[in-house]
NUKE-709729 format. One line per field, with one value per residue (C-alpha): residue number from 1; residue in one letter; x, y, z. Coordinates in steps of 0.05 Angstrom, whole numbers. Example, Ala and Ser with C-alpha at 12.3 -4.5 7.8 and 13.67 -1.06 7.14 Angstrom:
% residues 2
pos <- 1,2
code <- A,S
x <- 246,273
y <- -90,-21
z <- 156,143
% end
This chain:
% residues 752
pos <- 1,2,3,4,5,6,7,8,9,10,11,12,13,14,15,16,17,18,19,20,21,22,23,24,25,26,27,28,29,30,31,32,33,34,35,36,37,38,39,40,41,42,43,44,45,46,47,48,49,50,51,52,53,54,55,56,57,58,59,60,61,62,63,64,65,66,67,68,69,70,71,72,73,74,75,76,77,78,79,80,81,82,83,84,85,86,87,88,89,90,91,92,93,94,95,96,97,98,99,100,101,102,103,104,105,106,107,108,109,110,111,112,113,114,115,116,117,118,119,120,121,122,123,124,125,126,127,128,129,130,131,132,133,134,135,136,137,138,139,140,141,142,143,144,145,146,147,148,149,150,151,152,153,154,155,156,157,158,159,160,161,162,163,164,165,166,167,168,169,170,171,172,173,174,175,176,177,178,179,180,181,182,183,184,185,186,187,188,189,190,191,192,193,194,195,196,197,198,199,200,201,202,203,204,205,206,207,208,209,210,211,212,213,214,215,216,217,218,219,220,221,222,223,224,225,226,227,228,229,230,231,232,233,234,235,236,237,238,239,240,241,242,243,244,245,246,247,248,249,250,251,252,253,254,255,256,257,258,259,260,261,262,263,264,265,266,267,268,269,270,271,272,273,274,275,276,277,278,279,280,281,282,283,284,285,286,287,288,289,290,291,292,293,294,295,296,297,298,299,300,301,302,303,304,305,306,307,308,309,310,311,312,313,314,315,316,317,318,319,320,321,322,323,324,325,326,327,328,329,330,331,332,333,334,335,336,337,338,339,340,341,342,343,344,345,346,347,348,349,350,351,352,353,354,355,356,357,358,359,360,361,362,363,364,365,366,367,368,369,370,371,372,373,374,375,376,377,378,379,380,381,382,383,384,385,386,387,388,389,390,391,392,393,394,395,396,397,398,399,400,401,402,403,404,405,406,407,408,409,410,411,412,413,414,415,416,417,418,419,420,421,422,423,424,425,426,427,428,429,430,431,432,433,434,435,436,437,438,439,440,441,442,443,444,445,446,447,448,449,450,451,452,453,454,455,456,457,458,459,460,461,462,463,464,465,466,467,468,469,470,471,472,473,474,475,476,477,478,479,480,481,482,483,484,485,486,487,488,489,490,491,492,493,494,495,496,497,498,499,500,501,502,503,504,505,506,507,508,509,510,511,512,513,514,515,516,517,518,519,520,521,522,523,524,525,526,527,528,529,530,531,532,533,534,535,536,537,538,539,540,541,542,543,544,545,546,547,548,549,550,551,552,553,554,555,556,557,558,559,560,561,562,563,564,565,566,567,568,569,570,571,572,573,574,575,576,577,578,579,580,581,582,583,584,585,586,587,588,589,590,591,592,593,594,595,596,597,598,599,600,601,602,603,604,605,606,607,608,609,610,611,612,613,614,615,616,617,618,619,620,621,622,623,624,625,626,627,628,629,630,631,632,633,634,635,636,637,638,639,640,641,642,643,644,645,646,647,648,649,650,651,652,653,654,655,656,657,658,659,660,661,662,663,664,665,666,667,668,669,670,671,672,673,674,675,676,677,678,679,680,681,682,683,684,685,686,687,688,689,690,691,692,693,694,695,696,697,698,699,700,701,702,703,704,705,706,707,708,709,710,711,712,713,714,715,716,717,718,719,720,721,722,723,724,725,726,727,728,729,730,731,732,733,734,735,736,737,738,739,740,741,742,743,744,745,746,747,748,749,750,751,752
code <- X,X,X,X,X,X,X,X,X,X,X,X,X,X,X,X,X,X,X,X,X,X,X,X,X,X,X,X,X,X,X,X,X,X,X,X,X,X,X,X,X,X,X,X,X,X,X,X,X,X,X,X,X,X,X,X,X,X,X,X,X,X,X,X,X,X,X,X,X,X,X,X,X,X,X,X,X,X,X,X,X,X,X,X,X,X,X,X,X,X,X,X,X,X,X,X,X,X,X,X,X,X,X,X,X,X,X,X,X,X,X,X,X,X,X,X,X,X,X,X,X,X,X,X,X,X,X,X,X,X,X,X,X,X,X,X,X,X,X,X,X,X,X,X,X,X,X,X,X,X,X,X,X,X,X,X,X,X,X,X,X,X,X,X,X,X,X,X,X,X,X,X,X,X,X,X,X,X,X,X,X,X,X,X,X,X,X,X,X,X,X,X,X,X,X,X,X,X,X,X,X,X,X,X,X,X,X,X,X,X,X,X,X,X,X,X,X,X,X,X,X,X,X,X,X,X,X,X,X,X,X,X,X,X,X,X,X,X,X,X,X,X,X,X,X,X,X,X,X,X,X,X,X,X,X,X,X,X,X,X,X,X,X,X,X,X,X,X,X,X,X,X,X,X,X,X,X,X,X,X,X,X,X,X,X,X,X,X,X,X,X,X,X,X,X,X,X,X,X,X,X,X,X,X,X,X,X,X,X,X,X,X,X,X,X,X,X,X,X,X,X,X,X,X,X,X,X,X,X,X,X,X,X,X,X,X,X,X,X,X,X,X,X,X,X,X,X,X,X,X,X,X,X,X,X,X,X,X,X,X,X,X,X,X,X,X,X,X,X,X,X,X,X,X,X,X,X,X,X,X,X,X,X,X,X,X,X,X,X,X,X,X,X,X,X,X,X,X,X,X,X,X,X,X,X,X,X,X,X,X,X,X,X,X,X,X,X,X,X,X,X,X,X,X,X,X,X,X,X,X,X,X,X,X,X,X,X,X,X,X,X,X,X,X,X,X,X,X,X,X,X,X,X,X,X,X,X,X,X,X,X,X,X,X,X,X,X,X,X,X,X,X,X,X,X,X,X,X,X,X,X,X,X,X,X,X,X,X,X,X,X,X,X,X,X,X,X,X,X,X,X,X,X,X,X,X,X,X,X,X,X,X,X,X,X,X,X,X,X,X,X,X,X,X,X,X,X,X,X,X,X,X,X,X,X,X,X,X,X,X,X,X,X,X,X,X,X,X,X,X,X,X,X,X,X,X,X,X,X,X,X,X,X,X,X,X,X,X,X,X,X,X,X,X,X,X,X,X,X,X,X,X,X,X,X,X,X,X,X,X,X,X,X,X,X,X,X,X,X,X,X,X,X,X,X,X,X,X,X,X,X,X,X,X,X,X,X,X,X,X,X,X,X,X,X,X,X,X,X,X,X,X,X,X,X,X,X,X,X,X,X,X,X,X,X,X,X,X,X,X,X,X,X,X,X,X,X,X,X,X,X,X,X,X,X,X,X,X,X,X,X,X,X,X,X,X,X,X,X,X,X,X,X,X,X,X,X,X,X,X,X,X,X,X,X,X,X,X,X,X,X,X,X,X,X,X,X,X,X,X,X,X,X,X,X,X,X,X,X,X,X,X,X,X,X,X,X,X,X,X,X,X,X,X,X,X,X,X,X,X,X,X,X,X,X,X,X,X,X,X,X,X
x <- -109,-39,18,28,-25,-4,-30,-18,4,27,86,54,-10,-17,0,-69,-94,-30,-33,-103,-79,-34,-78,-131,-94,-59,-1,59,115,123,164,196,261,304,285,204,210,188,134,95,69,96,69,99,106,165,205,237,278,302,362,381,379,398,460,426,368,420,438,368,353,332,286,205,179,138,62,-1,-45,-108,-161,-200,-140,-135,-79,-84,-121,-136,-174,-220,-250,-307,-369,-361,-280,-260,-239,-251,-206,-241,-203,-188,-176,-128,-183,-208,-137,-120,-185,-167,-93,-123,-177,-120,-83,-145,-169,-105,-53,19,29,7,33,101,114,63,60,56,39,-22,2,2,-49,-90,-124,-115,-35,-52,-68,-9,44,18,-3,54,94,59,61,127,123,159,136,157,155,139,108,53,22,34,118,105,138,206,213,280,241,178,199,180,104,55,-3,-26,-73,-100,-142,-177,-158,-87,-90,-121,-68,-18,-54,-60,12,33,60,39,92,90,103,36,-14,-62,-96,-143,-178,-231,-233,-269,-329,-295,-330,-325,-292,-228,-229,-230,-175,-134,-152,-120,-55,-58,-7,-56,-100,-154,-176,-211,-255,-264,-311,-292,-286,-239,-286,-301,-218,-204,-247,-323,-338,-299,-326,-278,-309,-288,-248,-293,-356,-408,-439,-426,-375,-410,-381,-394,-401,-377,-307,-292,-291,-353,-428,-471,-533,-579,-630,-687,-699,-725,-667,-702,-671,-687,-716,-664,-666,-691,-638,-623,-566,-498,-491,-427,-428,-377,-302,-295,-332,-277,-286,-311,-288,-236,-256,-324,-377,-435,-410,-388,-464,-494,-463,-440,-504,-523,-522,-593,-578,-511,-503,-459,-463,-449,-442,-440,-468,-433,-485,-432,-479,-470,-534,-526,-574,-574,-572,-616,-544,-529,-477,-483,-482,-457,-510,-468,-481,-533,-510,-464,-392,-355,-299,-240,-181,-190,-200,-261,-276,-341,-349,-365,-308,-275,-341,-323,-255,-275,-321,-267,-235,-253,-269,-308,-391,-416,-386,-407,-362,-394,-362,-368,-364,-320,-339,-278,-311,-253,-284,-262,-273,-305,-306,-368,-359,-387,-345,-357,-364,-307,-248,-204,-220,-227,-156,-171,-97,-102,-157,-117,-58,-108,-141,-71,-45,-101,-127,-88,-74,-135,-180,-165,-211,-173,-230,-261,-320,-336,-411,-441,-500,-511,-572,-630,-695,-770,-765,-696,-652,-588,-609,-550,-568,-564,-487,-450,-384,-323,-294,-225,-204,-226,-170,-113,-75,-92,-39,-36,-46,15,0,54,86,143,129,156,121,60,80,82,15,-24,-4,-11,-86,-100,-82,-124,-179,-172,-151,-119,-57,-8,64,68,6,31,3,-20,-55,-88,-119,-67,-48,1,-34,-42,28,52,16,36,108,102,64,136,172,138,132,198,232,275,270,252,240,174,213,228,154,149,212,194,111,100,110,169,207,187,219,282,286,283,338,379,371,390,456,476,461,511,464,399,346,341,321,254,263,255,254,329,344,351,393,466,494,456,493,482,454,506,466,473,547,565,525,554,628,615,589,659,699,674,634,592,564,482,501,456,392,323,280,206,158,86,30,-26,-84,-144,-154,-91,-95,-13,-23,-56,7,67,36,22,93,114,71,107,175,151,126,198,255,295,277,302,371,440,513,562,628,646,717,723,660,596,530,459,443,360,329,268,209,199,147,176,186,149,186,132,163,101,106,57,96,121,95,46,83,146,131,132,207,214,195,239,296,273,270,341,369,341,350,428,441,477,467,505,499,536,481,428,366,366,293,281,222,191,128,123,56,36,-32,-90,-106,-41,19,88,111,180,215,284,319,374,388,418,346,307,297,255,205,208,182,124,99,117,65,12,21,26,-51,-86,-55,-69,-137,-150,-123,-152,-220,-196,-187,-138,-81,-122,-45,-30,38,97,108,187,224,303,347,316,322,394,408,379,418,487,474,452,495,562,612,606,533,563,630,577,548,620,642,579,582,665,646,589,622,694,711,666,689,710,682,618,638,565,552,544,536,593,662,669,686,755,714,653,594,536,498,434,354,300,261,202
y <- 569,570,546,482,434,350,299,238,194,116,95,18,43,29,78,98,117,159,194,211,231,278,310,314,344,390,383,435,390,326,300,229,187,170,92,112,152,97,91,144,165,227,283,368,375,392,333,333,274,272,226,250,327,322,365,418,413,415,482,511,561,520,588,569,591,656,641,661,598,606,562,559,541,464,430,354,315,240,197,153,96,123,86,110,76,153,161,221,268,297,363,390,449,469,490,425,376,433,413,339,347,386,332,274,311,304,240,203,251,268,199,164,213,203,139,126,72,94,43,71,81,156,150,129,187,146,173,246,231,177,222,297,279,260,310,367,361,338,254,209,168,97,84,12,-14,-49,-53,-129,-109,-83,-144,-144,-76,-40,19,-29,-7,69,50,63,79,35,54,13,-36,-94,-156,-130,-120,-187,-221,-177,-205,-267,-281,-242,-182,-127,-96,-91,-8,-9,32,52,10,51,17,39,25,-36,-64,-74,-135,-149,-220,-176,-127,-177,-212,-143,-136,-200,-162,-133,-79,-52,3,26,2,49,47,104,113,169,181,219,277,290,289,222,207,233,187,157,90,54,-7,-32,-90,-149,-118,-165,-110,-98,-44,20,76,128,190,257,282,346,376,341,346,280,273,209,233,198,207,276,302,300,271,193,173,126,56,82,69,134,156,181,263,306,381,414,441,363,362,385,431,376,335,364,384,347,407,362,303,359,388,319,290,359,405,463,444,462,448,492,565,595,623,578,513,443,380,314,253,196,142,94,70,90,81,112,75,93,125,165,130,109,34,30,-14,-9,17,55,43,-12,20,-25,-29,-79,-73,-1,18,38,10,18,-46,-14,12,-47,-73,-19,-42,-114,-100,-71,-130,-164,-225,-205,-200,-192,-183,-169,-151,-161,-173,-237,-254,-313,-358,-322,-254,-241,-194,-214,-187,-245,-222,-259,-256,-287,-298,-272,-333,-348,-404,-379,-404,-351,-345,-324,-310,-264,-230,-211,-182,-146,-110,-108,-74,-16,-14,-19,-85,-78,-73,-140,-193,-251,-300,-303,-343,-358,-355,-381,-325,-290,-312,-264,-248,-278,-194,-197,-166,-194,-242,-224,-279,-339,-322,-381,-382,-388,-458,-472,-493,-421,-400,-439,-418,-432,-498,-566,-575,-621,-634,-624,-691,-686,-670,-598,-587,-605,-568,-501,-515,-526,-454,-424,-464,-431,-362,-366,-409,-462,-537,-541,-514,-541,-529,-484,-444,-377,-344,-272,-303,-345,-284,-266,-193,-162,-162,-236,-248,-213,-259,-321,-296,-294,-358,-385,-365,-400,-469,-470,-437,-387,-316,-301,-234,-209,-199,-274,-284,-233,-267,-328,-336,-410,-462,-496,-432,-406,-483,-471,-399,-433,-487,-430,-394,-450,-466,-384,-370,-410,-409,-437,-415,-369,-410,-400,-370,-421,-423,-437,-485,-450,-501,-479,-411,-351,-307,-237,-211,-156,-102,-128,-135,-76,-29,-87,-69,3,-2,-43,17,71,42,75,118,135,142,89,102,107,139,155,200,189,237,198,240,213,161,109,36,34,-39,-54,-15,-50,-117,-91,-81,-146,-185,-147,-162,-235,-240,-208,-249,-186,-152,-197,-209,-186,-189,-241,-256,-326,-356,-272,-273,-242,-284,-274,-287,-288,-284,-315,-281,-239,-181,-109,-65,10,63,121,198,230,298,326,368,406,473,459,516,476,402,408,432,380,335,349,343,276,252,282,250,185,191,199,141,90,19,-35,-90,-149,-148,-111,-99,-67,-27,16,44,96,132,208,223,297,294,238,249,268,220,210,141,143,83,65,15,0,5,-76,-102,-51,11,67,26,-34,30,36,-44,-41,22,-10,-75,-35,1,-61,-103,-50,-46,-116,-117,-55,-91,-161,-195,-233,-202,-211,-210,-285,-309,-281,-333,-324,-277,-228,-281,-332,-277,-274,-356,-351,-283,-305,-377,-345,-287,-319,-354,-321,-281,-248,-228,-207,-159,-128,-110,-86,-37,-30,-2,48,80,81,153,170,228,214,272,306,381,406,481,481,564,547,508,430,416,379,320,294,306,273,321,341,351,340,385,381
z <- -346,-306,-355,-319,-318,-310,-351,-336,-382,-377,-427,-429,-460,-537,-577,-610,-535,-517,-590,-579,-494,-523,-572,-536,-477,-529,-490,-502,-462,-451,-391,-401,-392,-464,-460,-459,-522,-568,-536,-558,-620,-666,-634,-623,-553,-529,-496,-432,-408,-346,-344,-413,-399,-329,-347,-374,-319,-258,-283,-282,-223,-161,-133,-125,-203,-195,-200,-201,-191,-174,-143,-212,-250,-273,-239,-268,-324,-316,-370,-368,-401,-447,-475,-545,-547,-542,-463,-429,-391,-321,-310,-237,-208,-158,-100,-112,-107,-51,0,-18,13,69,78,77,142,173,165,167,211,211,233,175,119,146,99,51,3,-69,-112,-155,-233,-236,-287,-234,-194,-128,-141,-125,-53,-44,-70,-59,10,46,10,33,102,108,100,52,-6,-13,-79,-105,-179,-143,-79,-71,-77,-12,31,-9,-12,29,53,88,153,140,104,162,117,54,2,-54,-70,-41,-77,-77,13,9,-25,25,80,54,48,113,70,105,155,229,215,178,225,169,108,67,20,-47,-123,-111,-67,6,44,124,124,89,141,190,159,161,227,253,245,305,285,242,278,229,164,122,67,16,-42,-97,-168,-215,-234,-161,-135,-121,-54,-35,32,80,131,182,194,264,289,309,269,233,193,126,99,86,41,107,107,56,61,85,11,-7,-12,-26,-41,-62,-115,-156,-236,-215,-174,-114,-45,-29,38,87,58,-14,-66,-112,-145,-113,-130,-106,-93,-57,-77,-97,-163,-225,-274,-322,-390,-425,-496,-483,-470,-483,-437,-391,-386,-381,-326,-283,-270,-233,-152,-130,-65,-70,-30,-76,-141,-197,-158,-185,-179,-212,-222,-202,-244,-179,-137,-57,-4,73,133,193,215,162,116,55,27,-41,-89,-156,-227,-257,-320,-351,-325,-282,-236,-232,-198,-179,-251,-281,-346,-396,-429,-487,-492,-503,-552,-603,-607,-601,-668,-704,-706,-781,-765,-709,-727,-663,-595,-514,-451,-391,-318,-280,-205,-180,-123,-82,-97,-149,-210,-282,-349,-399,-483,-514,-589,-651,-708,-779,-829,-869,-867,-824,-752,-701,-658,-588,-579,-640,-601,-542,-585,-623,-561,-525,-583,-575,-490,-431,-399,-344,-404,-442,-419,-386,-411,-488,-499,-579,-591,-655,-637,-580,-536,-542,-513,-546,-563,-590,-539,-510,-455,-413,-367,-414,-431,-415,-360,-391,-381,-362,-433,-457,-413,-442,-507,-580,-585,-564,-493,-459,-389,-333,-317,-263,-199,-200,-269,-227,-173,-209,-250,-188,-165,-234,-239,-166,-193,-259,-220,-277,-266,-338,-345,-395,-397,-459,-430,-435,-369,-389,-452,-406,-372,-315,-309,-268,-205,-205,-239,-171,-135,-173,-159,-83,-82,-118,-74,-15,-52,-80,-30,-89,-97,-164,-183,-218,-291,-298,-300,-354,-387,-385,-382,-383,-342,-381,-380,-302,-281,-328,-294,-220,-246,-266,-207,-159,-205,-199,-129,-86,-26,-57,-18,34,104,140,205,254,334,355,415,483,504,487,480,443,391,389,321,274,303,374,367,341,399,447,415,425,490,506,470,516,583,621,566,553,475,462,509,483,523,529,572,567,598,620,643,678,737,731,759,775,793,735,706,728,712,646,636,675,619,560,589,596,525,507,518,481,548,596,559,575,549,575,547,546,513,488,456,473,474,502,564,572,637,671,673,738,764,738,806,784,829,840,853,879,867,916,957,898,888,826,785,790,782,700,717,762,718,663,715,724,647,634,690,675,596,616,667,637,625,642,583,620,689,670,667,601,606,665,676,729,746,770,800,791,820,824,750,721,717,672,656,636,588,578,542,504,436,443,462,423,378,357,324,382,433,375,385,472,476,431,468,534,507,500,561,602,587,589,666,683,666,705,635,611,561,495,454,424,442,389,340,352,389,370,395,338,290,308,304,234,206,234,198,131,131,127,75,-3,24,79,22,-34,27,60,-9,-28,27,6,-53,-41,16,-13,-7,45,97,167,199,172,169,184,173,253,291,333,334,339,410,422,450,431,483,457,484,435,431,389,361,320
% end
């Protein structure tokens, strides 16, 4: 066992489950900040906090520590929920979180790990891939507290791949969260259906959806489906990872014919060592591989029901057993029975999970009361199991019993347990109904939310079974109907009705601007400011002329047969959907504005290439994208894209693109060749451009952020900026190879 092995452990967990987490684990450190501290539970690891230590940290050696890691040492220990109340912690090994990193490059590319979204609780094994991944191969992780933060957060423009759940992309997509730099939404932890996908799809920035299936004793994911734009079929788990094995077996172990439902089983490097401390859990549910070539190889019995396609993928048919899955975690109800019984006035209890019309999966508590006086408090309930399981495992809906219904043979009839009501939902007090038109206002969203139509003002909303996925969405559904920007704590501050309206008052009286305006289309009519970022490139441009400081250009290879026709109307159609690409600078009473052009047909120069030598046209055409890259642009006449075709041979052509930075940037040239992709294709096969019309276009953008940015918001922002880069050097002195030159050049490369 290496000396270093992580163990995940969340801070908001009671303390009975982290004291029993740290014993278990038998952990020698623990690594923490100063304000978690009370958190947990006496206990004699050694504690490490980071912002309190950081003195004596920043003086530790910064060399790689000397190891000797092997694949068959552990690397990471997450717990689970456990049937017995006891959870369960499914040890890996390094080979195994290795092949899953190795996998991830694969399947999702350099691309994609660039910005990843991490939003998974690190307690959650889904956090290995969004935070190991990217790091390993050179991306960034953009860190957020939940997936559904992902619209407000300052670093959106760098996610291009989400992971996480469905009901949290559906409430993205639902609300138009998800950002144009998304290329990538991969999706598991919870049953992913077609009419989602779809919905994902419509954002046609988004290029592939994925959906993977995995558990935490196999390293994270086991299959992998991408279900296609404009399918009807429904959403298959796929196909085994690269570090994977699956098989579908019967009672017996032996393989399942196509369309015969048998249980999921993973060999492979993905399978972990086992249960930590649990050798008789351990040899139940991980067994010798008889279908494994090498010595010693393992087989985990997942517990989930899969069946084959003719194709070869796998559908995913649910649980063997009672163990359930809501909101990416995996829960045994019984789990939360045992703690339910504890309870003392508590005779006799049942968890089970129940399906909403909207597909939405909710935890219910059926329990029977012992006799006595006291009157059962569902309230008390709640604090009782909050006080002893994490938030996903306290059941948003209680349902008191005087028995439980039973079978002529005595068993629980499972089927005769009533639905929760909407007045099982609602707090143990006296109900007073909303009664202005705001109070009714925010009820309707919070009854939407909790799928209940009573909601009183006092309710308090995570008694009355929200959790912090749906507070999130509660929050963003505020801040559409009441046009405010309220941030997720004032929720958590103030939980009812009464106090989220006082919170909105409040907000309105502080913030001198009131709300934030919608974007809207401006008139065309009169004349067109230029946004900040416009101006400033347009001052520049003013302070030395005739530069190429500010060119972006672009050379794309395109190998095969090439319509050019089809081509340069492609490109005429973008620039016509673009007004950003038909505008130019004019300066009228000393100040600039934007000028916007008609719509006209793009002229495509051709350099045909031909009579060049074939060992010299790759020079040649690097001549050519230098000496385009470097001719200037004039802002005032335009046009402010150029773009040019070099024709090596009938199958082998360069496009070159180049704009300027006024009418677009690095991530603009991402959109124009993904719009260029599928116009092309569409007029290559005589068909109309399948793009819908943009809903607004830069110089709208630029009405709107010149007419909210202004007055005491535009003075909170300057001196803002003031203070954090107040000191800041003129001149970065760069450990360059060679002197400074007297003047600047601007001469550079790229390299990557």
């Amino acid at each position: 066992m290496p000396a270093t092995i992580a163990r995940s452990r969340d801070p908001a967990y009671p303390g009975e489950r982290l004291a029993f987490m740290l014993q278990d684990a038998r952990a020698h450190a623990l690594i923490t900040e100063e304000t978690l501290l009370a958190a947990f539970p006496p206990h004699r690891a050694r504690v490490l906090c980071l912002d309190r230590d950081r003195d004596s940290l920043d003086k530790e050696a910064c060399d790689p520590p000397r190891t000797a890691v092997l694949p068959g040492n552990l690397a990471y220990v997450i717990y689970t929920s456990g049937s017995t109340g006891r959870p369960k912690g499914a040890a890996i090994e390094h080979g195994s979180t290795v092949a899953l990193l190795h996998w991830a490059r694969q399947a999702f590319g350099d691309e994609d790990l660039a910005g990843v979204l991490a939003s998974s609780s690190i307690c959650f094994d889904s956090s290995v891939l969004e935070i190991f991944a990217p790091l390993s191969w050179g991306g960034t992780v953009i860190l957020a507290e939940n997936a559904l933060e992902l619209s407000t957060l300052k670093a959106r423009q760098q996610v291009r791949l989400v992971n996480t759940v469905p009901s949290a992309i559906a409430e993205l997509a639902r609300t138009g969260g998800i950002p144009p730099s998304v290329r990538t939404v991969s999706l598991a932890g919870e049953a992913l259906q077609n009419p989602l996908v779809q919905r994902i799809y419509e954002q046609k920035t988004i290029d592939r959806v994925i959906n993977l299936y995995g558990l935490s004793e196999a390293t994270v994911y086991t299959t992998m489906a991408r279900p296609l734009r404009g399918s009807t079929d429904a959403t298959p788990i796929g196909r085994p990872v690269s570090n994977a094995r699956v098989y579908l077996l019967d009672g017996n172990l032996d393989p399942v014919s196509p369309g015969v439902p048998g249980e999921i089983c993973v060999g492979g490097i993905g399978p972990g060592r086992g249960y930590l401390n649990r050798p008789d859990l351990t040899a139940e549910r991980f067994i010798p591989d008889p279908f494994g070539d090498l010595p010693g190889a393992r087989l985990y019995r997942t517990g989930d029901l899969g069946r084959f396609r003719p194709d070869g993928t796998i559908d995913f048919l649910g649980r063997i057993d009672q163990q359930v899955k809501i909101r990416g975690f995996r829960i045994e109800p019984g789990e939360i029975e045992s703690v339910l019984a504890s309870h003392p006035a508590i005779g006799e209890t049942v968890v089970q999970v129940r399906e909403e019309r909207d597909g939405d999966r909710r935890l219910v508590a059926y329990v029977v009361p012992k006799s006595g006086p006291a009157p059962l408090s569902v309230r008390e309930l709640r604090r009782y199991l909050a006080a002893r399981l994490p938030e996903h495992m306290v059941p948003p809906a209680f349902v008191v019993l005087a028995a439980l219904p039973r079978t002529p043979n005595g068993k629980l009839d499972r089927r005769a347990l009533p639905a929760p009501g909407p007045s099982k939902l609602t707090a143990d007090e006296a109900h007073v109904a909303p009664l202005t038109p705001e109070e009714k206002k925010l009820a309707r969203l919070w009854g939407h939310v909790l799928k209940t139509d009573r909601v009183g003002l006092n309710d308090n909303f995570f008694e009355a079974g929200g959790h912090s996925l749906l507070a999130t969405q509660l929050m963003s559904r505020l801040r559409e109907a009441f046009k405010i920007d309220l941030s997720l704590r004032a929720l958590f501050d103030a939980p009812t009705v009464a106090g989220l309206l006082r919170a909105i008052d409040s907000a309105r009286a502080v913030s001198g601007e009131q709300a934030v305006q919608e974007l809207r289309t401006a008139p065309r009519g009169g004349d067109l400011p230029l946004s900040f970022a416009q101006q400033r490139l347009w001052f520049l441009d003013r302070l030395e002329p005739g530069c190429a400081f500010y060119n972006i250009p672009a050379a794309l290879r395109l190998v095969g047969a090439l319509d050019a026709e089809a081509l340069r109307r492609s490109l005429s159609e973008i620039v016509r959907r673009h007004e950003a690409l038909r505008t130019t600078f004019k300066e009228r009473l000393g100040e600039p504005v934007q000028d916007i052009a008609a719509a006209t047909d793009l002229v495509l120069p051709v350099v045909d290439l031909g009579h060049v030598p074939a060992g010299g046209r790759e020079a040649e055409v690097l001549r050519l994208a230098r000496d385009e890259a470097r001719a200037p642009f004039d802002l005032a006449n335009g046009p402010l894209l150029r773009a040019g075709l070099v024709r090596l041979a009938d199958d082998d052509h360069v496009l070159f693109l180049t704009t300027h930075h006024a009418v677009s940037d690095g991530w603009s040239m991402h959109v124009f060749l993904r719009e260029l992709a599928h116009i092309y294709g569409a007029f290559h096969g005589g068909r109309p451009s399948p793009l819908a019309e943009p809903a607004f276009q830069y110089a709208d953008f630029a009405v709107w952020q010149r007419q909210w940015l202004q007055g005491d918001v535009l003075r909170e922002q300057l001196q803002y900026w003031k203070e954090r880069l107040a000191g800041a050097p003129l001149v970065l002195d760069l450990p360059a190879d060679h002197p400074r030159p007297a003047v600047q050049s601007y001469r550079g490369a790229r390299f990557s």
